[in-house]
Each structure stands twice: as C-alpha cells, then as structure tokens.
C-alpha positions in Angstrom: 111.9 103.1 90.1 109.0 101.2 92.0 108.4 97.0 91.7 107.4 96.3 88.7 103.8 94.4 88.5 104.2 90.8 88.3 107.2 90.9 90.6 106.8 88.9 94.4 106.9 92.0 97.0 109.4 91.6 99.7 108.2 90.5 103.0 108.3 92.6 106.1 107.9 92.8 109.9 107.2 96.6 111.1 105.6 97.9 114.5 102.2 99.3 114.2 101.3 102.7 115.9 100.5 100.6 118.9 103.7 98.9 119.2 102.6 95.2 117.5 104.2 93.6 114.9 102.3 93.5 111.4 104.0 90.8 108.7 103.5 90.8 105.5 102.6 87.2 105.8 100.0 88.2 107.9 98.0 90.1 105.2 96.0 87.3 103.9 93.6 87.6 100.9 96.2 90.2 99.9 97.2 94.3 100.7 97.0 97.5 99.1 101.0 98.7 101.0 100.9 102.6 101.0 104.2 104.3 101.2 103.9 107.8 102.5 106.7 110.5 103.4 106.1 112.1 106.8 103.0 111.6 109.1 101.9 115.4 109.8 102.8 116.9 106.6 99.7 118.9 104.4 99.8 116.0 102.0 100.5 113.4 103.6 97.6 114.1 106.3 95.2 114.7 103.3 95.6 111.7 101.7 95.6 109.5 104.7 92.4 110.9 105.8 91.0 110.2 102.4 92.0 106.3 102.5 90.3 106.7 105.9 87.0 108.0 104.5 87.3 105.0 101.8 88.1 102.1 104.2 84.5 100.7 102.7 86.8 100.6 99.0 89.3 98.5 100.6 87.2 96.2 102.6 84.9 95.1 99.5 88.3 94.1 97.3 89.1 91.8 100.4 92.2 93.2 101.0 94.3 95.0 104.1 95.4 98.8 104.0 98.6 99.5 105.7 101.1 102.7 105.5 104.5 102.8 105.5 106.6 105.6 107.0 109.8 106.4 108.2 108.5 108.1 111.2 108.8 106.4 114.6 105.7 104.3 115.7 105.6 107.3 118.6 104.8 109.8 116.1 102.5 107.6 114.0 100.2 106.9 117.0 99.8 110.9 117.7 99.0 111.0 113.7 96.4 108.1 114.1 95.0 109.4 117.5 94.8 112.9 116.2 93.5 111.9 112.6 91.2 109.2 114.2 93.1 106.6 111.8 92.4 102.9 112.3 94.4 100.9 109.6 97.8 100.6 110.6 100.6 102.6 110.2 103.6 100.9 110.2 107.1 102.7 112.0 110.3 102.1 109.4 111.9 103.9 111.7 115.0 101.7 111.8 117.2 100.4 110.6 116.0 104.0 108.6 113.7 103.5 105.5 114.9 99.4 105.4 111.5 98.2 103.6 110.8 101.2 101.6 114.1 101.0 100.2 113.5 97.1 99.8 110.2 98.2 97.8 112.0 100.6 96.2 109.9 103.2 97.3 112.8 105.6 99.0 113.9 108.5 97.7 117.5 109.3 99.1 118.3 112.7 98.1 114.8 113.7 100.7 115.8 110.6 103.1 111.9 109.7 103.0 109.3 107.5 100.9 108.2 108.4 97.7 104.4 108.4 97.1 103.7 105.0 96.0 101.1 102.3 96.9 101.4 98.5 95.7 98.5 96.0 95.6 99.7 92.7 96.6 97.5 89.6 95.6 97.6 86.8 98.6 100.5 85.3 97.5 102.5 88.5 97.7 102.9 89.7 94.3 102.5 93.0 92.9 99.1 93.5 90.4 99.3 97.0 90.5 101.5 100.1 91.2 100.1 103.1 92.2 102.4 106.9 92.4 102.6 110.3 92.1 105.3 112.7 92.6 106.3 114.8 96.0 103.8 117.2 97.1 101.0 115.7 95.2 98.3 113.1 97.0 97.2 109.9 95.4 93.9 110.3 94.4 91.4 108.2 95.7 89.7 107.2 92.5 92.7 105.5 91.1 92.7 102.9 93.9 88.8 102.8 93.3 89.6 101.8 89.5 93.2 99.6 90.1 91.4 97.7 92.8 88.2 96.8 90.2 90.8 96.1 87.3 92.5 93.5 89.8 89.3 92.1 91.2 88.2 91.6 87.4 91.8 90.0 86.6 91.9 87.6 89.7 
C-alpha cells in the first residue's frame, strides 16, 4: 500500500548514476520520486524514456524528477548513458530496496519496486500518488494532470 497523500515522505540519501549523493532535502521547491522495478526491462525503458521526452512537464511545475531502483548505480549509468537519460537515477542497491520499502513502494514476493511515483511539495509531503500495476507503464498524461491539480492546490 503506497503513502498516503497528506503523509511527510521519508527522507533519503541515494547515489546517483554518477556516484553523488542526491538527498531528499536537497529537492527544493519539491519532487515528483519515481519508483521503477529494473533499469533495462521493456517497461521500465519505455516509461523512462517518456519522462525523458516530458522533462519540459516537470520543469514548468518547479519540481525535480528522480528514479528509484534497486539496481546498482553501475547498471543505472549504462541505462542513462545508453537511454541518453539526464535526471537522476538513484542506486537502492543496498542495504537492498531500503527507501522503497520506507515509501512503501517494494513489492517482496518480486524483490523489486512496484510502479509508483509520489509528488512531494517543498516541505516533503506527499500531494499526490501516482501507480499502476507490474508490466504496465505510468502514463505520461497522468503526471501532466496530478502535477496541474497540485500546482492549482498549492
């Protein structure tokens, strides 16, 4: 069961592709967090390329993309090199699935991250959950329409 909205996200220090340390604290002016299963998958590199084609939707809200994974910051730079991604893509490599779990966001029967995205105001709290199940992307129009909805709430 993901946050709830209205509920203070936890915080969260996680290497980038790069090897730098992204906090949560860091994401001022607030964050759209993206959990995703597995960098490489059909899905997964689908969707990810479509938040990439939309960065312009993420930039006018004032807020910061970043995705979540399991995978090791290793194999999220190959994804981001070979997908030509800039936001980051942050390793929760270990201790394995730590802040997804925290977010609720990890599905242990698979031992990866479900498909859910939170938008965090500045102060850190959850205005909106965004999910759909295994094997199906988030569609790009439904961060176009959560992130208006906010903007129009804040």
């Amino acid at each position: 069961m993901p946050l709830e909205v209205g509920s203070v996200a936890p915080g969260f220090a996680l290497a980038n592709q790069f090897g730098e340390t992204v906090e949560s604290s860091s994401l001022s002016g607030g964050a759209v967090v993206v959990f995703f299963p597995f960098a490489f998958s059909r899905v997964c590199t689908d969707e990810l390329g479509q938040l990439r084609d939309n960065l312009d939707l993420f930039d006018a809200a004032g807020v910061t993309l970043v995705a979540v994974s399991v995978d090791h910051k290793y194999t999220l730079r190959a994804f981001a090199d070979a997908n030509d991604i800039s936001f980051d893509l942050l390793a929760d490599f270990w201790p394995h699935g730590a802040v997804t779990r925290a977010y609720d966001a990890f599905d242990d029967a698979q031992g990866f991250a479900e498909r859910v995205s939170y938008v965090l105001d500045g102060g850190g709290t959850v205005r909106a959950v965004i999910s759909s199940p295994h094997g199906q992307g988030r569609p790009i129009g439904d961060y176009a329409r959560t992130l208006g909805a906010v903007e129009a709430a804040l």
